[in-house]
Every structure is written in structure tokens, then in C-alpha cells.
C-alpha positions in Angstrom: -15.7 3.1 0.1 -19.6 3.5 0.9 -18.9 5.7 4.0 -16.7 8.9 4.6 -13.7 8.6 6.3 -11.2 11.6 7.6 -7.8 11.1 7.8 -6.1 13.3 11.0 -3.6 13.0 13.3 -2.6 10.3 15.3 -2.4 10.8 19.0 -1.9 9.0 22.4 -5.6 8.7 22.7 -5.7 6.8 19.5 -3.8 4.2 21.4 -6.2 1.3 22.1 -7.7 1.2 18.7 -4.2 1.7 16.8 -2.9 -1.0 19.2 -5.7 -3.5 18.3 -5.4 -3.0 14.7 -1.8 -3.7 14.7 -2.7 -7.0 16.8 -4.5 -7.9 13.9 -2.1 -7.8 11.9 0.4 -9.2 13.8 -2.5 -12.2 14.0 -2.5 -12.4 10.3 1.7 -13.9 10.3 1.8 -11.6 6.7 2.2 -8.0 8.3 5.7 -7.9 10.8 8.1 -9.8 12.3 6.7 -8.4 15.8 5.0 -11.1 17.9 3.1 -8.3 20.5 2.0 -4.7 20.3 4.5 -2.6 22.7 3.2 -0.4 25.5 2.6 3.1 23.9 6.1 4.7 25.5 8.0 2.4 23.4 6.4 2.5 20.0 6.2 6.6 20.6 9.8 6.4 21.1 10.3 4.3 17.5 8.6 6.9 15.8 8.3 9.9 13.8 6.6 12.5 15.8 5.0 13.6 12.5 3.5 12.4 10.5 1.2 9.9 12.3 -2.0 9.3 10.9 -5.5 7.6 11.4 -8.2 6.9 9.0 -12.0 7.4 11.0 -15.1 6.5 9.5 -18.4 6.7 12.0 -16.2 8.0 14.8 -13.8 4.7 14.9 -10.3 4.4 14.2 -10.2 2.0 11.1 -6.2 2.2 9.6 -3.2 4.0 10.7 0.4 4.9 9.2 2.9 6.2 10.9 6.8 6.3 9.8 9.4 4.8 11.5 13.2 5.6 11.9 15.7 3.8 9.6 19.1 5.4 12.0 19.6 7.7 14.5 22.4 8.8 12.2 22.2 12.5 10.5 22.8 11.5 7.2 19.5 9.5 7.2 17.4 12.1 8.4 15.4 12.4 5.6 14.6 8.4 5.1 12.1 6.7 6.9 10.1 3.2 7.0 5.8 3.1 6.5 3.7 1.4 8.8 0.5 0.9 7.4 -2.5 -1.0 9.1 -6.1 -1.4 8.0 -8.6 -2.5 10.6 -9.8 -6.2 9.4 -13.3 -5.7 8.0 -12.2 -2.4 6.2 -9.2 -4.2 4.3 -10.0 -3.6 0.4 -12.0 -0.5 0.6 -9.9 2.1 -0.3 -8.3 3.5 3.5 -5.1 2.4 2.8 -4.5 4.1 0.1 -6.2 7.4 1.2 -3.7 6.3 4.4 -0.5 5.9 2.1 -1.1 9.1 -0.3 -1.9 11.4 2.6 1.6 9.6 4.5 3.7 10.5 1.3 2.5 14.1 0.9 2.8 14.8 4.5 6.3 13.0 5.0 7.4 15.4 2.1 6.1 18.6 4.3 7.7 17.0 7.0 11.8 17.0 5.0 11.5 13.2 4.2 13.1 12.3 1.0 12.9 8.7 0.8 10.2 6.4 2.4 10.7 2.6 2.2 8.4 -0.5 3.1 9.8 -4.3 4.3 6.5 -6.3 3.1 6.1 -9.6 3.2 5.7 -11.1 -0.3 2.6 -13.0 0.0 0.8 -9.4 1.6 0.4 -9.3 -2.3 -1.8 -6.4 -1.3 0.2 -4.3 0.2 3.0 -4.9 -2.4 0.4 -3.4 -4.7 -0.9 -0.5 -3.0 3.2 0.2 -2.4 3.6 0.2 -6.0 0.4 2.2 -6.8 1.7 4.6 -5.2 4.8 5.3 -6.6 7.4 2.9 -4.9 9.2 0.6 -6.5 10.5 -2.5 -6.1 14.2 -2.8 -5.0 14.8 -5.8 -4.2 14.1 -8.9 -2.3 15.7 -10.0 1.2 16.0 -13.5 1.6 15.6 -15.2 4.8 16.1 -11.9 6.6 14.3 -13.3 9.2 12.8 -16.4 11.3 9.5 -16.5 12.3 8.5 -19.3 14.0 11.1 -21.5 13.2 10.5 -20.4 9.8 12.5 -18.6 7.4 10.7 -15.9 5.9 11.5 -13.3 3.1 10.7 -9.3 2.7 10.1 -7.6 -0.5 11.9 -4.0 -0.1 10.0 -0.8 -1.8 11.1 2.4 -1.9 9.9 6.0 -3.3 11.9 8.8 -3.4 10.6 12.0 -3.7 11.3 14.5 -6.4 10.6 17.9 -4.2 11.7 17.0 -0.2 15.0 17.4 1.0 16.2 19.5 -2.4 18.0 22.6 -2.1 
């Protein structure tokens, strides 16, 4: 990437830009089943407290990642879902995975053992960066859901780490 970026802490004053990147994704039919960005109260209450991330080049939020819960039950404490979105014109430049690398180390300070990812198969790109970094493919879930009227399909990644949550 010709520019620096930083990658810091997502807050609630992030909100506007992190909401109008995810818009266009949602836009893009290849990133979530979602149809609208939620108010800020709701997608706070979906995720993580920590780590939530932004990528910032030039003073602008470009990408974010954040990691969402997979159950409210104990046992999966340590397991959590990546939402990663690039800001349209930055797509291919290298935030995402300065996004995902930074996610994974800090989800492993933060206890998380196992992060997963529900992409779309034909976001061949993010199926690759997923994989670059370490996850693996675990399988495909078939007409998990219906978009449109259309059946669509997820490719499930995970990555397990070898250090968090070990005693």
C-alpha cells in the first residue's frame, strides 16, 4: 500500500464511517446475509468489546474488524466470528490483511481460542486472505441461507490458536 495506515481501536466515534463501509458491503450481495447496517446500540451489543479494530490512512477510517459472538454459552467463550470490511477503493491494497493479522494476535491477548469466518464463496478474496492467514477450510454450508429469493451457500474457515485459552 502507497500510504501508511495505523491500525487502533475501534470506538463509537468510528460509527459513521464503520457503518458506511459495511453498507458497502452489504451493497456488494457477496459480504453478509444482512440487508441494513443496525443503529450502533445493537451492533455494540453483538460484539466483542475487544478487540475492535480500524485501519486509518490520511485520517479516514478505510477497513474495520471486529469479532462477533458464536453463544452466550460458557463453554464457547473462547470462540468467536471475524467481521472484516475494506472501504471500496482500498479493496486489494494490503488493509485487510494488516486488519486480519492484527485481529488474530489481539483476539489471542484477549483468551480467544478459535476464530471462524462464514464467507461467501464467490468473495474468492476473502476466502484467500482467510486462508493466508492461517484458517482453514472446514467445510461448506449449503443453502444456509436465502437471499433474495435466492439460495445462497457459505464457505466455513476456522483457525485455532496454538497459545490462547491453554493452561
Amino acid at each position: 500500500m502507497d500510504k501508511e495506515i495505523k491500525i487502533r481501536a475501534l470506538g463509537e466515534a468510528d460509527w459513521p464511517a464503520v457503518r458506511a463501509i459495511y453498507l458497502e458491503g452489504i451493497a456488494t450481495g457477496h459480504a453478509t446475509f444482512e440487508t441494513e447496517a443496525p443503529a450502533w446500540e445493537a451492533w455494540d451489543a453483538t460484539h466483542f468489546p475487544a478487540p475492535r479494530l480500524v485501519a486509518v490512512s490520511d485520517g479516514q477510517v478505510i477497513g474495520w474488524a471486529v469479532l462477533g459472538r458464536i453463544s452466550s454459552r460458557a463453554v464457547y467463550a473462547g470462540e468467536a466470528e471475524v467481521s472484516l470490511y475494506i472501504a471500496a477503493g482500498k479493496r486489494g491494497l494490503g488493509v485487510g490483511r494488516a486488519l486480519l493479522q492484527r485481529l488474530i494476535t489481539d483476539s489471542e491477548a484477549n483468551g480467544i481460542w478459535t476464530l471462524q469466518a462464514n464467507v461467501f464463496p464467490e468473495n474468492t478474496a476473502s476466502v484467500a486472505l482467510h486462508k493466508s492467514c492461517g484458517f482453514r477450510e472446514v467445510g461448506r454450508r449449503e443453502r444456509i441461507g436465502k437471499m433474495k429469493g435466492v439460495w445462497r451457500d457459505t464457505i466455513l474457515l476456522e483457525r485455532r490458536s496454538d497459545t490462547a485459552g491453554i493452561d
